[in-house]
VMD Tcl script that draws the C-alpha trace (Angstrom):
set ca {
  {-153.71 153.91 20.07}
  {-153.92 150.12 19.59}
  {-152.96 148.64 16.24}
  {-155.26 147.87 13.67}
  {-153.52 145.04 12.45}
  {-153.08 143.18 15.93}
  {-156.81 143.38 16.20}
  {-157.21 141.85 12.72}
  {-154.96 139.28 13.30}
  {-156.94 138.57 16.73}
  {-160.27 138.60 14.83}
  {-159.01 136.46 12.16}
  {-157.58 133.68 14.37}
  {-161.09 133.54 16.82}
  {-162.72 132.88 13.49}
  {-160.48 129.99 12.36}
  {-161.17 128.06 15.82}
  {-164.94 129.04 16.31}
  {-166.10 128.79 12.77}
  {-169.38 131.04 12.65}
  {-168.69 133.25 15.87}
  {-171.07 136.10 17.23}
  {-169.73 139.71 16.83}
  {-170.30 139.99 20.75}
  {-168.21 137.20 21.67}
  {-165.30 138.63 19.98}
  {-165.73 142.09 21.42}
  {-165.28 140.67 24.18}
  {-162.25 138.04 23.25}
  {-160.24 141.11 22.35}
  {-161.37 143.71 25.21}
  {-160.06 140.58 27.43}
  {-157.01 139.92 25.64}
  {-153.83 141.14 28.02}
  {-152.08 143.15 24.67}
  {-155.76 145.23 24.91}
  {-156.22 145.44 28.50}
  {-156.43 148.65 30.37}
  {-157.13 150.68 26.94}
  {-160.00 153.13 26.70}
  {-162.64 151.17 25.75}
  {-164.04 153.60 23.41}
  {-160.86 153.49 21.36}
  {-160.93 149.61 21.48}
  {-164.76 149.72 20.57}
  {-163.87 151.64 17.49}
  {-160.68 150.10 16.58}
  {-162.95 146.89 16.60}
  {-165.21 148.20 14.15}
  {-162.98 149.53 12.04}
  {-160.94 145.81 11.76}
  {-163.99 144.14 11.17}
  {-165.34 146.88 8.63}
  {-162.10 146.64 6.69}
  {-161.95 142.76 7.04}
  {-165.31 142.77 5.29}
  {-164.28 145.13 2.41}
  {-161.68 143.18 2.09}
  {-163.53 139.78 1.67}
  {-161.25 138.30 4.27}
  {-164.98 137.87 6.30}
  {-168.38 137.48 5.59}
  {-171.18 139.00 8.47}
  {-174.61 137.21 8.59}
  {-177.27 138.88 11.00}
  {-180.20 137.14 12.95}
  {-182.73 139.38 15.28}
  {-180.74 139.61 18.37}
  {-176.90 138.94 16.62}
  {-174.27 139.54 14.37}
  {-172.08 136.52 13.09}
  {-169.13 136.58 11.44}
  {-167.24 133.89 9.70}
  {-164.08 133.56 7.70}
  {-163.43 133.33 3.96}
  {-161.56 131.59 2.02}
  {-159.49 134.64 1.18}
  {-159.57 135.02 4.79}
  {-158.16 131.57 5.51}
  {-155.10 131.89 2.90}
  {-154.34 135.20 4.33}
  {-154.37 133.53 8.34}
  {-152.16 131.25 6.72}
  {-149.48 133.82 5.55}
  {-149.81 135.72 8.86}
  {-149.10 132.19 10.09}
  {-145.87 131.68 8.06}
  {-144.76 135.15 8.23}
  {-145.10 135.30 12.25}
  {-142.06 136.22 13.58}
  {-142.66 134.31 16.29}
  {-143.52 130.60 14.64}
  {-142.65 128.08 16.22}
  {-141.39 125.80 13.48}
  {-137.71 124.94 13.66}
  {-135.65 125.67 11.24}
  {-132.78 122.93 12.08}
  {-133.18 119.61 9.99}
  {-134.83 116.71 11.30}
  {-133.62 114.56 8.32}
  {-137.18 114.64 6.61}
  {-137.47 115.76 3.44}
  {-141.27 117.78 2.55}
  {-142.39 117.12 -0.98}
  {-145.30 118.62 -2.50}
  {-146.52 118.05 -5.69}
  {-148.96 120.20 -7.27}
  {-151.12 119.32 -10.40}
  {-153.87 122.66 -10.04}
  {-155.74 123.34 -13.35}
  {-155.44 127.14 -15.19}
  {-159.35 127.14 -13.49}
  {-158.31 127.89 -10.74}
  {-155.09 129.79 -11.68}
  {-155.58 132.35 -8.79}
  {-155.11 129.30 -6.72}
  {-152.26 127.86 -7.67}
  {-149.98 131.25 -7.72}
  {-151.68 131.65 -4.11}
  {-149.99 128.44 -2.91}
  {-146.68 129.16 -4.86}
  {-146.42 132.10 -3.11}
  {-147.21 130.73 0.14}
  {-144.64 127.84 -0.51}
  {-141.96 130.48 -1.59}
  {-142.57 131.98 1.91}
  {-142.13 128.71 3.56}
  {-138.33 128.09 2.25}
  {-139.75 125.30 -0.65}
  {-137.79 125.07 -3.74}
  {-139.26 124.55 -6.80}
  {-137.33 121.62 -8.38}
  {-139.37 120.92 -11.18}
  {-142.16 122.83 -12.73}
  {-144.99 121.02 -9.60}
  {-142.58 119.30 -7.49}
  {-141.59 121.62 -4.32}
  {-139.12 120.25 -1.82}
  {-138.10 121.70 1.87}
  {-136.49 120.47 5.11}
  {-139.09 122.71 6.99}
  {-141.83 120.96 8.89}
  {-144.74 122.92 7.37}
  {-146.29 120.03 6.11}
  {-148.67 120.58 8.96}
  {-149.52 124.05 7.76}
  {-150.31 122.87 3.87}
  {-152.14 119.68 4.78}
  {-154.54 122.59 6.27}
  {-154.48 124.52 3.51}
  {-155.20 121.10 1.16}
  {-158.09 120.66 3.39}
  {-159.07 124.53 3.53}
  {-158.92 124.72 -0.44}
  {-160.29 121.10 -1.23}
  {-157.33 119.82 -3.14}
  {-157.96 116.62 -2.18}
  {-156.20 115.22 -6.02}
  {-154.36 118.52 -6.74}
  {-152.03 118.42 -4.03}
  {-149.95 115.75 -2.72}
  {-147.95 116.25 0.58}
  {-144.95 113.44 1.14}
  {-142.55 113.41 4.29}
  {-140.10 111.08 3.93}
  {-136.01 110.40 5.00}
  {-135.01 109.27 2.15}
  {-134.51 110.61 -1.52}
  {-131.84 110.11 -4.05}
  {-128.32 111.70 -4.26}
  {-128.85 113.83 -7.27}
  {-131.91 115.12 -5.85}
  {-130.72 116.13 -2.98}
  {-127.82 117.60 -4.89}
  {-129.80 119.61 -6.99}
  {-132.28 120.78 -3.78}
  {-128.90 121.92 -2.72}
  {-128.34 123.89 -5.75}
  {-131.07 125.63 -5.75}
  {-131.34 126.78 -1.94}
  {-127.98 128.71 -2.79}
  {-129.48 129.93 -6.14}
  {-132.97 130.69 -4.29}
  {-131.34 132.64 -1.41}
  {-128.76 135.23 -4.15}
}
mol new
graphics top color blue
foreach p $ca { graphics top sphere $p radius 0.5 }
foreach p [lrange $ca 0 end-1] q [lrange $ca 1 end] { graphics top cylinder $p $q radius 0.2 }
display resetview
């Protein structure tokens, strides 16, 4: 049986690249794919359905219908949770060796929009950031990448500041330090 969750993740990442894509087009994207080839087609069929039924119940997509098509397009639920798939992959290709930048983010996200602003905590948790004061987040991981998407993705164009730089003070870096030993007991 082929895994619900692969075919998700496969539906979820067409939609980031296409934007509004047809239903049809990826059908066929995952019938073609090599980790769904040579399945019974009825069983991918229905394991289709069933991803994109439960990716609309879960308001991760949105389905718009014309006479002769079905589009779907992605959320912005549906774009935070590609982006934890993304930092969660097991297979991410960001290095986790120090290039001597430091990655500051500062966050300044009003209780509005509370849901938010835990959202990107989280997300910044998973990414190895430390929390060194109560908006400032500091890493040596090159995800900066990653949240200048999500900045664009969630329109934080003043909330959300994203510095790289080589150079921050001793005490700083001392107390980063500090708190990656803290972070990881």
């Amino acid at each position: 049986m082929i895994k619900k969750p692969s075919i998700q993740r496969v539906i979820l990442k067409t939609l980031s690249n296409k934007g509004v894509t047809p239903l049809e087009y990826i059908k066929k994207n995952i019938k073609g794919a090599s980790d769904f080839e040579n399945k019974d087609d009825n069983k991918t069929s229905y394991a289709i359905s069933r991803s994109v039924k439960n990716l609309l119940s879960d308001g991760l997509i949105e389905a718009f219908s014309s006479d002769h098509n079905q589009y779907l397009r992605l959320t912005k639920e549906g774009k935070q949770k590609l982006n934890n798939i993304a930092i969660e992959c097991e297979s991410s290709l960001v290095s986790t060796s120090w290039d001597g930048y430091w990655r500051i983010i500062l966050l300044d996200i009003p209780e509005e929009r509370k849901n938010e602003r835990e959202a990107l905590r989280y997300l910044l948790k998973k990414a190895g950031f430390v929390c060194v004061k109560n908006s400032v987040w500091i890493s040596m991981y090159p995800y900066e990448h990653l949240f200048t998407n999500i900045k664009k993705d969630l329109n934080l164009t003043t909330e959300m500041m994203i510095l790289v730089t080589d150079k921050i003070d001793k005490e700083t870096e001392k107390e980063f330090f500090t708190l990656c030993v803290e972070h990881k007991k």
